[in-house]
C-alpha positions as CSV (number, residue, x, y, z in Angstrom):
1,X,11.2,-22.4,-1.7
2,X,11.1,-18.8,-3.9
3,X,10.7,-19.1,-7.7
4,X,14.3,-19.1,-9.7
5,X,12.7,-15.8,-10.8
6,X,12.1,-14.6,-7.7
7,X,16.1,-15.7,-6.1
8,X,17.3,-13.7,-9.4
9,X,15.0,-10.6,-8.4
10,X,17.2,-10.8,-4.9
11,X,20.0,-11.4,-6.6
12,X,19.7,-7.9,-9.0
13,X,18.6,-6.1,-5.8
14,X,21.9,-6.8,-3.9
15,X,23.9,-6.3,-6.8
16,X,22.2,-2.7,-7.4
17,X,22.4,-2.1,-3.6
18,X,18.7,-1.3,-3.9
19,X,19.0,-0.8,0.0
20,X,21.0,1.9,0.0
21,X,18.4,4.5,-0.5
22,X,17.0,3.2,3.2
23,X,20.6,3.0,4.4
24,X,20.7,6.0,6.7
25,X,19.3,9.4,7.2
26,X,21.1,11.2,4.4
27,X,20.3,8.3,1.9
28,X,17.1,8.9,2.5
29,X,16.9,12.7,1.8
30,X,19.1,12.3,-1.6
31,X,16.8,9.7,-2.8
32,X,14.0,12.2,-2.0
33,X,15.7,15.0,-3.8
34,X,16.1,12.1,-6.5
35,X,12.6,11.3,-7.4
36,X,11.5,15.1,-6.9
37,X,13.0,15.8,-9.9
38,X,12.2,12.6,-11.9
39,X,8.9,12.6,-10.2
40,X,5.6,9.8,-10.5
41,X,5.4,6.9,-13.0
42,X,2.7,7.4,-15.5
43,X,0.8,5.0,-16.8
44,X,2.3,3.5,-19.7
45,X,1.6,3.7,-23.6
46,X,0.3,-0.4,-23.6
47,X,-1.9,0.8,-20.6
48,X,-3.9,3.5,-22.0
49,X,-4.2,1.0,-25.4
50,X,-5.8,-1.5,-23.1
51,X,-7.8,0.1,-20.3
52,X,-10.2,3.2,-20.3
53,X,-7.6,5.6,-18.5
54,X,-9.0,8.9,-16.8
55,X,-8.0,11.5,-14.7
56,X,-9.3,14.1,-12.5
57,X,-8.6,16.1,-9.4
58,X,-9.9,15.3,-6.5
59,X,-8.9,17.1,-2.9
60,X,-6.3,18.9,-5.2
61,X,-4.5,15.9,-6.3
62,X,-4.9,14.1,-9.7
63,X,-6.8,10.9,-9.2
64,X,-6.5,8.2,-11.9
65,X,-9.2,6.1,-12.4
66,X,-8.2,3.0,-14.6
67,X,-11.2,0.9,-15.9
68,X,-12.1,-1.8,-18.3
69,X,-12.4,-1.0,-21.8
70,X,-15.6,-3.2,-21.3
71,X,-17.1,-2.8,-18.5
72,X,-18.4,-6.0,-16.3
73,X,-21.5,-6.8,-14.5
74,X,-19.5,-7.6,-11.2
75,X,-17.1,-4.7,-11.1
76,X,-17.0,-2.8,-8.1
77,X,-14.9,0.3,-7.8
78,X,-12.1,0.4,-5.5
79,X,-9.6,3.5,-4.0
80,X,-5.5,1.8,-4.0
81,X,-3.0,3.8,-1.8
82,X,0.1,3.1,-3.6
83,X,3.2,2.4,-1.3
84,X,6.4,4.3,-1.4
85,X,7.7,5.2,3.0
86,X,5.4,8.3,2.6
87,X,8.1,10.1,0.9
88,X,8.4,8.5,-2.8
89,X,6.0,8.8,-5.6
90,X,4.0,6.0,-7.3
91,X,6.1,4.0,-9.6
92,X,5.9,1.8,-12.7
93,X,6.0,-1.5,-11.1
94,X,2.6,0.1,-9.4
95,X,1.1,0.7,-13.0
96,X,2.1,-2.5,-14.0
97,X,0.4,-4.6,-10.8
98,X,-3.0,-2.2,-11.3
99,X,-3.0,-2.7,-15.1
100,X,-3.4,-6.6,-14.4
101,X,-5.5,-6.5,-11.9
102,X,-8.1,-4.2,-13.4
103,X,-7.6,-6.5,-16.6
104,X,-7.8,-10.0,-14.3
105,X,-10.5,-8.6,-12.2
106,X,-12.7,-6.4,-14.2
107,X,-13.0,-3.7,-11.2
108,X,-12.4,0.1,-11.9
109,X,-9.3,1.3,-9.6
110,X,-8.8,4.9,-8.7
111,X,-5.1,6.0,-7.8
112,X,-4.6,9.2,-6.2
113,X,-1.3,10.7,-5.9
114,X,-1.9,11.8,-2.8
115,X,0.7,14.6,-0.7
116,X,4.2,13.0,0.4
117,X,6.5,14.1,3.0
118,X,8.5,16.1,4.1
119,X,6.6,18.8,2.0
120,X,3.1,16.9,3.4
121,X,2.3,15.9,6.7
122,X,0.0,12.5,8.0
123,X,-2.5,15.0,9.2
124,X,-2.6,16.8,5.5
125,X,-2.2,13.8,3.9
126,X,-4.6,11.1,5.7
127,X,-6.9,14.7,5.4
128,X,-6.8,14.8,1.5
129,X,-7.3,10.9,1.1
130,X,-10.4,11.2,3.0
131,X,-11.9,13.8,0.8
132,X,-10.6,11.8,-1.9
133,X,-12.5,8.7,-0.5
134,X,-15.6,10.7,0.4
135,X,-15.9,12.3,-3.3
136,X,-15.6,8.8,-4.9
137,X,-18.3,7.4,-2.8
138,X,-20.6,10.1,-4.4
139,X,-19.9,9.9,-7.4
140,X,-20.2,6.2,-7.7
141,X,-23.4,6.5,-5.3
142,X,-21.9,3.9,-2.7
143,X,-22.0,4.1,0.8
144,X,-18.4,2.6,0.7
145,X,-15.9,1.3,-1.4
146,X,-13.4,-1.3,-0.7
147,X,-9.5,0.1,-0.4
148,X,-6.1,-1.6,-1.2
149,X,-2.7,-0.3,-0.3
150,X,0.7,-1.6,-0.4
151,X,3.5,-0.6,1.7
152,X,3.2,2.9,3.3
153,X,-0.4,2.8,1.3
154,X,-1.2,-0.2,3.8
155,X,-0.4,2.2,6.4
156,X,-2.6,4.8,4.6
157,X,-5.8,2.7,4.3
158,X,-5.7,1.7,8.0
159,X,-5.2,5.6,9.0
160,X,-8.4,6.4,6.8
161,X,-10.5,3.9,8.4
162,X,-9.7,5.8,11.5
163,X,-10.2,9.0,10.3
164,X,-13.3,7.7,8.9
165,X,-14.8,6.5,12.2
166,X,-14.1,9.4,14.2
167,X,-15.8,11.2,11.9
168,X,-18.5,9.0,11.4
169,X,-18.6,7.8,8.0
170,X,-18.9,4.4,7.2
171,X,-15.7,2.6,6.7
172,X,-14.7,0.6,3.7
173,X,-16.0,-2.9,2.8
174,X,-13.2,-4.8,2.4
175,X,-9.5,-3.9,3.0
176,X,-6.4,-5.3,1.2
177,X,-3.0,-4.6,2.5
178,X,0.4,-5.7,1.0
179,X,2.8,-5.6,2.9
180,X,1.5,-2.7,5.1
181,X,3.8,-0.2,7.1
182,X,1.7,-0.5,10.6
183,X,4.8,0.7,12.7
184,X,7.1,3.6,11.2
185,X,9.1,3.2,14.7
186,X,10.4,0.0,13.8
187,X,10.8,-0.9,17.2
188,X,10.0,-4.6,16.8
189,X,12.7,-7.1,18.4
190,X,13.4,-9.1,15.6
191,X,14.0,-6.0,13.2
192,X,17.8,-6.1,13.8
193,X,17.9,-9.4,12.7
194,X,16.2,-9.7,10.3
195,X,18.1,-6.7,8.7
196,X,20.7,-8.9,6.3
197,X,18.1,-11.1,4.7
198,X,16.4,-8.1,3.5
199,X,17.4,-6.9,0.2
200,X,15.5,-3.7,0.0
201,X,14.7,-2.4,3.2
202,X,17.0,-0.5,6.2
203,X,15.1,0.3,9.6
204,X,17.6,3.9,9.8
205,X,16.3,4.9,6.6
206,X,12.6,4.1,7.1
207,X,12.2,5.5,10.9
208,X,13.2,9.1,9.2
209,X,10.9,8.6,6.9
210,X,7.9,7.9,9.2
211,X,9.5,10.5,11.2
212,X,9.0,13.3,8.4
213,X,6.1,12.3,7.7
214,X,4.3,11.9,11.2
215,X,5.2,16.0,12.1
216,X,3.3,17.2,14.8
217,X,1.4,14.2,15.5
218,X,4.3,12.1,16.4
219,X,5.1,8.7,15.3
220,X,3.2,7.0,18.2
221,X,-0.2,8.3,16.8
222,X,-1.9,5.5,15.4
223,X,-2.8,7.6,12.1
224,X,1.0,7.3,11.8
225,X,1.4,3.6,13.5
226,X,-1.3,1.8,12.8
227,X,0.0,-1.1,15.0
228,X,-1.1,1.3,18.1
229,X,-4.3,2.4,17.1
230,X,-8.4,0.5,18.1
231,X,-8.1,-2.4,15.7
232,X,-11.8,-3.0,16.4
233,X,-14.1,-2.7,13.6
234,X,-12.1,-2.9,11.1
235,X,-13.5,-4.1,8.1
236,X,-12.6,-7.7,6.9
237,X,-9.4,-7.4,5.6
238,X,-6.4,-9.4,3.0
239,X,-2.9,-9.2,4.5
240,X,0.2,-10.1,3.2
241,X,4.2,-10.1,4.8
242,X,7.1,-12.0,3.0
243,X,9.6,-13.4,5.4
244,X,12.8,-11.3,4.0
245,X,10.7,-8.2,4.5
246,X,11.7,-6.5,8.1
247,X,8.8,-5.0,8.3
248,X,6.4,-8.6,8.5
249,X,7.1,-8.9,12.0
250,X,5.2,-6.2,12.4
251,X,2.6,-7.1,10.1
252,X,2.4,-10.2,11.6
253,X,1.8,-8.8,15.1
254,X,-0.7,-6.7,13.6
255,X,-2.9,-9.8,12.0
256,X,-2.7,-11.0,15.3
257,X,-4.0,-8.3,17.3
258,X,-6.9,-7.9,14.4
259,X,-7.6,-11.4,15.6
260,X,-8.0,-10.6,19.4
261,X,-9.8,-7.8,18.4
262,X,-12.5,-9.2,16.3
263,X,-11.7,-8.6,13.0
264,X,-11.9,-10.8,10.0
265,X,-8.4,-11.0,9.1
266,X,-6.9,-13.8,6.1
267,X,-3.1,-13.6,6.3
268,X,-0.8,-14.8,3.6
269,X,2.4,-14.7,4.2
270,X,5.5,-15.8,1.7
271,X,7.9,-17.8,2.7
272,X,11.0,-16.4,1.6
273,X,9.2,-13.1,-0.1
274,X,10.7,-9.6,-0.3
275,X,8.6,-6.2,0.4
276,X,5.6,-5.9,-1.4
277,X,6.5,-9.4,-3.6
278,X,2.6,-9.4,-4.5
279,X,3.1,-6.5,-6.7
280,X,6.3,-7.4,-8.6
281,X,6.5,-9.1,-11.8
282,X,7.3,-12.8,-10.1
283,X,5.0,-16.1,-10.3
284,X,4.3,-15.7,-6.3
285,X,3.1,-12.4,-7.7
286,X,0.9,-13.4,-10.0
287,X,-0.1,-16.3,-7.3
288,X,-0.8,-13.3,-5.3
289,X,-3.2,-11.3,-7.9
290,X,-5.0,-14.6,-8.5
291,X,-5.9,-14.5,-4.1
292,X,-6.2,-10.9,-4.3
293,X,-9.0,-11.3,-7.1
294,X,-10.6,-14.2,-5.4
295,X,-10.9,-12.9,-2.3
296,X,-12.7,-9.8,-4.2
297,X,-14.9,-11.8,-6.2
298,X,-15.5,-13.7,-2.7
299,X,-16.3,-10.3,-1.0
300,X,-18.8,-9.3,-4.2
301,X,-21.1,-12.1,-3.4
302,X,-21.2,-11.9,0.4
């Protein structure tokens, strides 16, 4: 059963109408308009007190890199693709997951904020984050680096490790997706009835989004769908899906098909858990961060 916490989280969403943003085509477009003019979450003040916070441009976008004050033995570096349907910017509930997991974990985390849509494309955008991927590698003198996203980030990672092999550069070590978007058709059967349970999230709203953002590859490419793409050879990967999300049953169906294929895929899902509830300030959050930096630590010593 979810945390009081996490029932009261609900509760606030459906009393905001947090859904409404996803709730149909023109929703969508004011909410874009919206945080255009507000535009990204910074990191905040107690941030920068506690971690060593940098930035640089990388590809043309800035590029935080957020590190320990002191830095560990074990820390690897890692690239997050923060989440947002491809159209919205990074936010502070973002910040606030990377800020304890750099602090929990002891890695160094780079963040780019990387070109959205509808003024950005996939092909521009899953284009940038591979320079962006490339450039870390050499400057930290890896062959790879492992890769997190959340969300429409997920979506992100799994489209780099395509680009990636086509171009023939070695793919990440490890992945970690929460609550990746592997289908922006939401085509899935169960989508329309899973609809009411879901506090935050309207299929109408979302399939503009992917469709925005796939342009002139279409939302069947599997840079824009993961679900479609060659699953195998994937790197080992950490996948969560909450049951009051409508996009798990996609995320599911994905785990599964890593499965068939080969891959090395640990799925968690939450019973009961809302879109990306590993990142939000919950105690099946924090239960998350803990498997999330396990599975890391796990991954290290390999």
């Amino acid at each position: 059963m979810p945390s009081l916490r996490s029932q009261l989280l609900i509760a606030f969403l459906r009393v905001t109408r947090r859904k409404r943003i996803y709730s149909s085509v023109q929703a969508l477009l004011d909410g874009i308009r919206q945080v255009r003019q507000t535009g990204p979450a910074q990191p905040s003040a107690g941030m920068k007190r506690c971690l060593d916070i940098r930035e640089q441009c990388l590809a043309g976008v800035p590029v935080y890199r957020l590190a320990p004050r002191t830095p560990t033995a074990h820390g690897q570096h890692l690239l997050y693709l923060h989440g947002g349907a491809y159209v919205r910017p990074i936010t502070r509930h973002h910040w606030r997951f990377l800020h304890e997991l750099v602090e929990r974990s002891g890695h160094t985390i780079s963040v780019p904020l990387y070109p959205l849509a509808p003024e950005s494309d996939c092909q521009r955008t899953v284009a940038t984050v591979v320079q962006i991927y490339q450039q870390l590698c050499a400057q930290e003198r890896q062959p790879a680096l492992g890769v997190m996203g959340d969300s429409a980030g997920g979506g992100l990672a799994l489209a780099l490790c395509d680009a990636l092999r086509e171009q023939g550069i070695a793919l990440p070590t490890r992945l970690v997706l929460i609550c990746p978007w592997v289908d922006v058709r939401m085509q899935h059967a169960a989508i329309a009835g899973s609809e009411q349970d879901d506090p935050m999230l309207a299929a109408v709203g979302l399939r503009e989004a992917g469709r925005l953002y796939a342009g002139e590859l279409g939302v069947d490419h599997p840079h824009v769908s993961p679900l479609e793409g060659d699953l195998g050879g994937l790197p080992p990967l950490l996948i969560f899906a909450g049951t009051r999300d409508i996009a798990h049953h996609d995320e599911l169906l994905f785990a599964e098909r890593c499965r068939v294929a080969g891959v090395q895929v640990e799925p968690v899902v939450g019973e009961g858990m809302i879109h990306v509830w590993p990142i939000l300030p919950i105690p099946e959050g924090r239960q998350a961060l803990a498997q999330i930096t396990q599975y890391l630590d796990n991954a290290r010593r390999a």
